[in-house]
C-alpha positions in Angstrom: 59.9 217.7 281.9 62.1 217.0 284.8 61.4 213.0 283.9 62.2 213.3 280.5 65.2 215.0 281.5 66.2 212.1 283.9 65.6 209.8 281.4 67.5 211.1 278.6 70.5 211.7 281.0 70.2 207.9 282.2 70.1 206.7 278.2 73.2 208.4 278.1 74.9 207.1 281.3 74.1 203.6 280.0 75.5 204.5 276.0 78.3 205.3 278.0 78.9 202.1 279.9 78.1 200.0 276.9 80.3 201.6 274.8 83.0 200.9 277.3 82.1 197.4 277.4 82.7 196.7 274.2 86.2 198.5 274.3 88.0 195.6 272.6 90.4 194.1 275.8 93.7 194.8 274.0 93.1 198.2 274.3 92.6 198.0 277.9 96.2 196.0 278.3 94.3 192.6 278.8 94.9 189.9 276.3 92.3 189.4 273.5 90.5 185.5 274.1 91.4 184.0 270.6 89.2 180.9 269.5 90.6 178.2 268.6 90.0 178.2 264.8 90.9 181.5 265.0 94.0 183.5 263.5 96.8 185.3 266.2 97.8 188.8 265.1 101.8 188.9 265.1 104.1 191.5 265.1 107.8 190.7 265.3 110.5 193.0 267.0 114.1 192.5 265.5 113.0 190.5 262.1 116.7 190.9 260.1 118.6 187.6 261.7 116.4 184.7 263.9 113.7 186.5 264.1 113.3 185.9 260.3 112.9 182.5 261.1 110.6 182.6 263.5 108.4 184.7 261.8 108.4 182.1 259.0 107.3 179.6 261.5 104.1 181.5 261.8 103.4 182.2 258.7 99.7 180.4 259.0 99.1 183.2 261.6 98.3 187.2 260.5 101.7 189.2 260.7 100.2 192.7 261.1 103.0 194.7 262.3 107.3 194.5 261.8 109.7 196.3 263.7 113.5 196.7 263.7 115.7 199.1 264.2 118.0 198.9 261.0 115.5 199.0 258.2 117.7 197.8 255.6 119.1 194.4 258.0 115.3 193.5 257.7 114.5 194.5 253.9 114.0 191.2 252.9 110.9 190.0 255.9 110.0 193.7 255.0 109.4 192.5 251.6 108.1 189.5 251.9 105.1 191.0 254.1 103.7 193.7 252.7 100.3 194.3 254.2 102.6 194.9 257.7 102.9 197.7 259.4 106.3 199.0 259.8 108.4 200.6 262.5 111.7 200.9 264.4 110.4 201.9 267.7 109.1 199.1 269.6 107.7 201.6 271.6 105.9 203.3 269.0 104.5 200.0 267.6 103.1 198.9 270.7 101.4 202.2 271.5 99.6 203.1 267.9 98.6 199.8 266.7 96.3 198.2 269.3 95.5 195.3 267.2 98.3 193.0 268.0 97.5 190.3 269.9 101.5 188.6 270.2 105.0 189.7 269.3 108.2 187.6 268.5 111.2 189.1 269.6 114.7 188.3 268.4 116.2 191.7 269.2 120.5 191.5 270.8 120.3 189.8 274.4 121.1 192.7 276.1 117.2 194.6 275.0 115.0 191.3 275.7 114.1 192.2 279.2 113.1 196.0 278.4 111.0 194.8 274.9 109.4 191.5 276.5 108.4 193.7 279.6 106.4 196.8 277.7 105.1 194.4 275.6 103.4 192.0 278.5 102.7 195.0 280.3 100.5 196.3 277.2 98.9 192.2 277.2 100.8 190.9 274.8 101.8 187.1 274.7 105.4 186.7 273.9 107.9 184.6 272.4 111.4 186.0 273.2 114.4 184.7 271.5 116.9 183.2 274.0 119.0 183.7 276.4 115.1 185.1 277.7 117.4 188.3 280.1 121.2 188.5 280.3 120.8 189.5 284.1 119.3 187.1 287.0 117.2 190.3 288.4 115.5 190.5 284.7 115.1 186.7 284.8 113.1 186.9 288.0 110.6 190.1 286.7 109.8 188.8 283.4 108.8 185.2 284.9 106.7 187.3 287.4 105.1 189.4 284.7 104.4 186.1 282.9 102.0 185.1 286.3 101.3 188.9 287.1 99.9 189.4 283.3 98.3 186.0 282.5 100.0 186.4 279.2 101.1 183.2 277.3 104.9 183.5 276.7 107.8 181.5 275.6 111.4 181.2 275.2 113.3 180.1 271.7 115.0 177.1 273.1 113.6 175.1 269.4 114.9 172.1 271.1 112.2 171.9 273.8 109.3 171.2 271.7 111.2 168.0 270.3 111.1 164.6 270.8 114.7 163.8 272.0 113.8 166.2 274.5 111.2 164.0 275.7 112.6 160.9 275.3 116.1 161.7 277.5 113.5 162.5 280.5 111.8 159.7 280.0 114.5 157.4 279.9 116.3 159.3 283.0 112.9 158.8 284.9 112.7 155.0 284.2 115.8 154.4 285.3 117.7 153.6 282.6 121.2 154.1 283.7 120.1 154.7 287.4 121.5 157.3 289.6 122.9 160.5 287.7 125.3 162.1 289.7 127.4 164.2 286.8 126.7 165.5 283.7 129.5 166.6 281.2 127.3 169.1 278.8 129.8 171.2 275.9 129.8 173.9 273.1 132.9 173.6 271.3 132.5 177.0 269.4 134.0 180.1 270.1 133.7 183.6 269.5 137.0 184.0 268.3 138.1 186.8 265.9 135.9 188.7 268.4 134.0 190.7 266.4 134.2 188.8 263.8 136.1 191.7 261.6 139.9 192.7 260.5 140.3 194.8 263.2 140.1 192.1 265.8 143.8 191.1 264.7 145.1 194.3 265.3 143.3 195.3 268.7 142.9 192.3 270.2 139.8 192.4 272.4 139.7 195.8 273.3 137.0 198.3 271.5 137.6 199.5 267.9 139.4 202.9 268.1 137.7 204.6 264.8 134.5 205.7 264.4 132.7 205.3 261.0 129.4 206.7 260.4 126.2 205.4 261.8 124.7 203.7 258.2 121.3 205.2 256.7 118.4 203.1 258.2 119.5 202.0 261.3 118.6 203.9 264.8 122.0 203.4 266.9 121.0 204.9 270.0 117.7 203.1 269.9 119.8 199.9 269.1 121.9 200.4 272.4 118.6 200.6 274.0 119.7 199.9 277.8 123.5 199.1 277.4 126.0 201.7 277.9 126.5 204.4 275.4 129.4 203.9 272.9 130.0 204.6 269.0 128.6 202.7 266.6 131.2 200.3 264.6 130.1 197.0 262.4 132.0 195.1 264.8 128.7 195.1 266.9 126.3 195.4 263.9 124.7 193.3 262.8 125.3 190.3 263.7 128.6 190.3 265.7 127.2 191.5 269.1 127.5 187.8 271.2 131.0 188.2 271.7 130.9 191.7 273.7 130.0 191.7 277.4 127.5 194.8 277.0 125.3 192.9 274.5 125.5 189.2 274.2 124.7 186.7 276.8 128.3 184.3 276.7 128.3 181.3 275.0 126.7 180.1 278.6 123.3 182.1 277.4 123.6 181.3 273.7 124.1 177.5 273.2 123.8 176.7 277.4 120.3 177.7 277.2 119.4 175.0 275.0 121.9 172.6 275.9 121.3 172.7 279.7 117.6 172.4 278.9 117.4 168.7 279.1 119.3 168.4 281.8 117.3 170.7 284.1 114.4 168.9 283.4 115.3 165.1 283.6 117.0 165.7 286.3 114.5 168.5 288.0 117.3 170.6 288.8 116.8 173.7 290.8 119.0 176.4 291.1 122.8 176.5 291.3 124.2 176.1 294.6 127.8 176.8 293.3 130.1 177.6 290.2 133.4 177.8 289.3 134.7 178.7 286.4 138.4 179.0 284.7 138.4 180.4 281.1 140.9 181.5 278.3 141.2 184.9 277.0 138.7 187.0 279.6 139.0 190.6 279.6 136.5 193.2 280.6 134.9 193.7 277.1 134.5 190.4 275.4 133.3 186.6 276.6 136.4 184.3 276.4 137.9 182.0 273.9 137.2 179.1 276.0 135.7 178.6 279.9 135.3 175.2 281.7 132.5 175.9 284.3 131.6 173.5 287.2 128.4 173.7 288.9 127.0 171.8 292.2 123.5 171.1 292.6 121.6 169.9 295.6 119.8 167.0 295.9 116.0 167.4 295.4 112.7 165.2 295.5 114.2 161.4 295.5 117.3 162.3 293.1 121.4 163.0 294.6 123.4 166.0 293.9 124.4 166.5 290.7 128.1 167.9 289.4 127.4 169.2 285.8 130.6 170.4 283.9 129.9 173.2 281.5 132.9 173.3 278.3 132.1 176.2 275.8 135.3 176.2 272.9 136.6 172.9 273.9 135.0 169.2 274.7 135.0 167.1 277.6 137.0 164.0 277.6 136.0 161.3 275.4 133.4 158.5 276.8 135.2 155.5 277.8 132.1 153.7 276.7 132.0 155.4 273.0 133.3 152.8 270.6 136.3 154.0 268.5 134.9 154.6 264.8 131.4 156.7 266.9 132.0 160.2 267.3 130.7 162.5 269.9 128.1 165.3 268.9 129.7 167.8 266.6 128.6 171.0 267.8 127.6 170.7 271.9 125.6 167.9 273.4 125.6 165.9 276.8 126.7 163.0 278.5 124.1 161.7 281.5 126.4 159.5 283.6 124.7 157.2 286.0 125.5 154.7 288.1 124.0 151.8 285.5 125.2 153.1 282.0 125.3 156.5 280.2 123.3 158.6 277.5 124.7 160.8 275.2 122.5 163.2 273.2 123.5 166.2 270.6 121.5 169.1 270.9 121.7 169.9 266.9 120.4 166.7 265.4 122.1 164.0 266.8 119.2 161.7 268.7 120.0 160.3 272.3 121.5 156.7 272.5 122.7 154.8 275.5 126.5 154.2 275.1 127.9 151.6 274.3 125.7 150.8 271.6 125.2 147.2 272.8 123.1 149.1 276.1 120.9 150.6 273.5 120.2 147.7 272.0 119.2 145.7 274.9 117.1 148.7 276.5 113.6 148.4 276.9 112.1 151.7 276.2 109.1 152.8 278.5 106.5 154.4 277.5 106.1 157.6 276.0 104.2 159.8 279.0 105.2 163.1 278.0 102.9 165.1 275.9 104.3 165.6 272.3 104.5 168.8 270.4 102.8 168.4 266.7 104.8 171.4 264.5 107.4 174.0 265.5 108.5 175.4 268.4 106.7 178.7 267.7 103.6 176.5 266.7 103.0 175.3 270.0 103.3 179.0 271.6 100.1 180.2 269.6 98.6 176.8 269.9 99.0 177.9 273.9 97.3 181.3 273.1 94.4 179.9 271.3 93.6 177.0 274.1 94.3 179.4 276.9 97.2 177.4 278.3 100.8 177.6 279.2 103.8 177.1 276.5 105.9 174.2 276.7 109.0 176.8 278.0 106.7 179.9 279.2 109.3 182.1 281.2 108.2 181.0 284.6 110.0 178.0 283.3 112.4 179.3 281.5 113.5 182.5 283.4 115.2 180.0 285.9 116.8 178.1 283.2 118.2 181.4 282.0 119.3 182.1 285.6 121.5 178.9 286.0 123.1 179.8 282.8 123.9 183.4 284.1 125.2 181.8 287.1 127.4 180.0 285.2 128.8 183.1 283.4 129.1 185.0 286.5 131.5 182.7 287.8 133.4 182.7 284.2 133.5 187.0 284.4 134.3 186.5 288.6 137.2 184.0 286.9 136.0 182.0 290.7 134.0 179.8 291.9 131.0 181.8 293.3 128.6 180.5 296.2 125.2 181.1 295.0 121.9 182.2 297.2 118.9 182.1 295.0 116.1 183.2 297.7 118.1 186.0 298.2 119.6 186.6 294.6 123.0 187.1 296.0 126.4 185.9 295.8 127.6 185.4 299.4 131.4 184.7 299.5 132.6 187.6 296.5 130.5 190.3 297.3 132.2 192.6 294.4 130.9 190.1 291.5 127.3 191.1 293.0 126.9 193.3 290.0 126.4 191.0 287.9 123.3 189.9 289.3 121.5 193.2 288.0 123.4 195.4 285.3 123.2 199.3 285.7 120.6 200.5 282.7 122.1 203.7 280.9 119.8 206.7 281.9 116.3 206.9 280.4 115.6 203.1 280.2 113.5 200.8 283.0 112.1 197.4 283.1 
């Protein structure tokens, strides 16, 4: 009796381990291995503005789950996925459907870090939208998450999965037009009307003074997520957030991050060692008209210093080398000045070219030793889940870019040049403008 006894309690002991075996790995907060013919379960997080896009980038994949916080903003991916599960809670998603294996966020700068964080922490991969953080501190715990977690993740710089991409560091590394000691890189757009509404006319920069209601469908507070607390008004929702401090990133973190890209790659920049910055129209609530920020970086591997000029609602001077009837890159773009020649590259569409055109023409192209991405941006992130390796901008890669482009707008809200410290994640001759290096969270909210 006592063996039977023994016996049935050790069958049970081993159910018992099986069965937790088998527990599928999601649930445990490891990601799910996913063959390589296999399909990635998707949810996306803020699906009403990019994140539309993306989505529709992955629309070979299985989108199981959508999430945003003003139902009717999203309506139309709502609609055009109806076997998804819907929510407005990121937090809620993540903790009741244990299915998802990846989520796209495109949420307002200012809740990337909080969203990108619960959701590798639950062993998700992630594709976040960029600027990735709008604070250096974030910047530096997301890309440790990324090697903490083993999660695949990526940043929505589109431009990093293309071949002009590849071809300006390729041509930088064969020498081309030799030394590169500057680098003139621009945005010529502007947030101006902040706000983007009539009421920018008629209080300048400063906060709307009326307070409208909160429209059915949208979650305000859960909107706000980390930022301070304030009223809601349509001149943050939807769509008009970039332009105010608590929320968007500058124009530094929404067009730098993808036009600095190419630059801190061909030229294997590392971190800022300096920035100074002048600007028209700062205040304390909105990101300027215009800023003209001037970084120093220090030499590294066989490469000099590097001056790179940063012009957001204006352009830098015309190339001397640019024949008359060629015009420069419409939108933002860069000019690699060497000591041989110089490149000139858009960043929306217009290919790199040696300048004059006559250089071009004579220059012997090298090889093409750079990997090439086949499909989208978001293509080669779940191509990275399925073949268990890292996305052409994962955030360890990426969360430094974002940095240098924070620096960059620290120095535009100091209105200084700031002397940067990156092992120590300090700014060492303005100790006051130290706060920007990690924002205050409003009370309830942690990375």
């Amino acid at each position: 009796m006592q063996n039977r006894t023994t016996r049935r309690n050790f069958l049970k002991a081993v159910t018992a381990i099986t069965a937790f075996n088998i527990v599928p790995r999601y649930v445990l907060g490891v990601p799910r291995r996913i063959a390589p013919n296999e399909k990635v379960n998707i949810a996306g997080i803020g699906i009403g503005g990019m994140g539309k896009s993306n989505i529709g980038n992955l629309d070979s994949e299985n989108i199981v789950a959508l999430c945003d916080v003003d139902l009717n903003y999203a309506a139309k991916t709502i609609q055009k996925y109806p076997k998804a599960k819907v929510y407005q809670d990121y937090r809620e998603m993540l903790d009741k459907q244990k299915d998802i294996d990846a989520v796209v966020i495109a949420t307002p700068d200012h809740t990337h870090a909080v969203i990108s964080m619960a959701a590798m922490k639950a062993g998700k991969h992630v594709y976040c939208q960029k600027p990735l953080t709008r604070d250096i501190y974030e910047a530096r715990m997301l890309a440790k998450a990324t090697r903490e977690t083993g999660v695949c993740t990526q940043m929505g710089i589109q431009g990093h999965s293309k071949e002009d991409f590849r071809l300006i560091c390729e041509w930088i590394w064969d020498g081309a037009i030799g030394e590169v000691r500057e680098v003139d890189t621009w945005c010529s757009l502007s947030y101006y009307p902040w706000g983007h509404a009539g009421w920018s006319s008629k209080f300048g920069a400063g906060r709307p003074t009326d307070k409208p209601p909160v429209p059915d469908g949208l979650k305000w507070d859960l909107w706000l997520g980390p930022a301070p607390e304030r009223p809601y008004h349509p001149a943050y929702h939807p769509a008009v957030w970039r332009c105010w401090r608590d929320f968007g990133s500058g124009m530094m973190g929404d067009r730098g991050a993808h036009t600095l890209d190419s630059a801190v790659s061909a030229l294997k920049l590392g971190p800022p060692v300096s920035a100074e910055a002048t600007s028209c129209g700062l205040n304390q609530e909105t990101h300027p008209l215009s800023a003209i920020v001037t970084y120093q970086f220090a030499a590294r591997e066989n490469m000099p210093p590097v001056k790179l000029m940063w012009y957001e609602g204006t352009r830098p001077p015309r190339p001397e080398e640019l024949e008359p009837d060629r015009k420069m890159p419409k939108e933002g773009g860069l000019v690699f000045k060497g000591s041989k020649g110089k490149i000139m590259a858009g960043v929306y569409g217009e290919s790199p070219r040696l300048i004059p055109e006559s250089k071009m023409k004579d220059y012997k192209r090298p090889e093409k030793t750079l990997p090439r991405v086949k499909g989208t941006h978001e293509q080669d992130w779940v191509d990275a889940i399925r073949n268990n390796r890292k996305a052409g901008a994962n955030f360890e890669y990426s969360g430094p870019l974002t940095e240098t482009c924070i620096v960059g707008r620290m120095a535009i809200q100091a209105d200084a040049k700031i002397e940067w410290d990156a092992a120590n994640m300090k700014i060492t001759n303005i100790p006051a403008a130290n706060k920007y290096v990690r924002t205050e969270y409003r009370q309830g909210w942690s990375l």
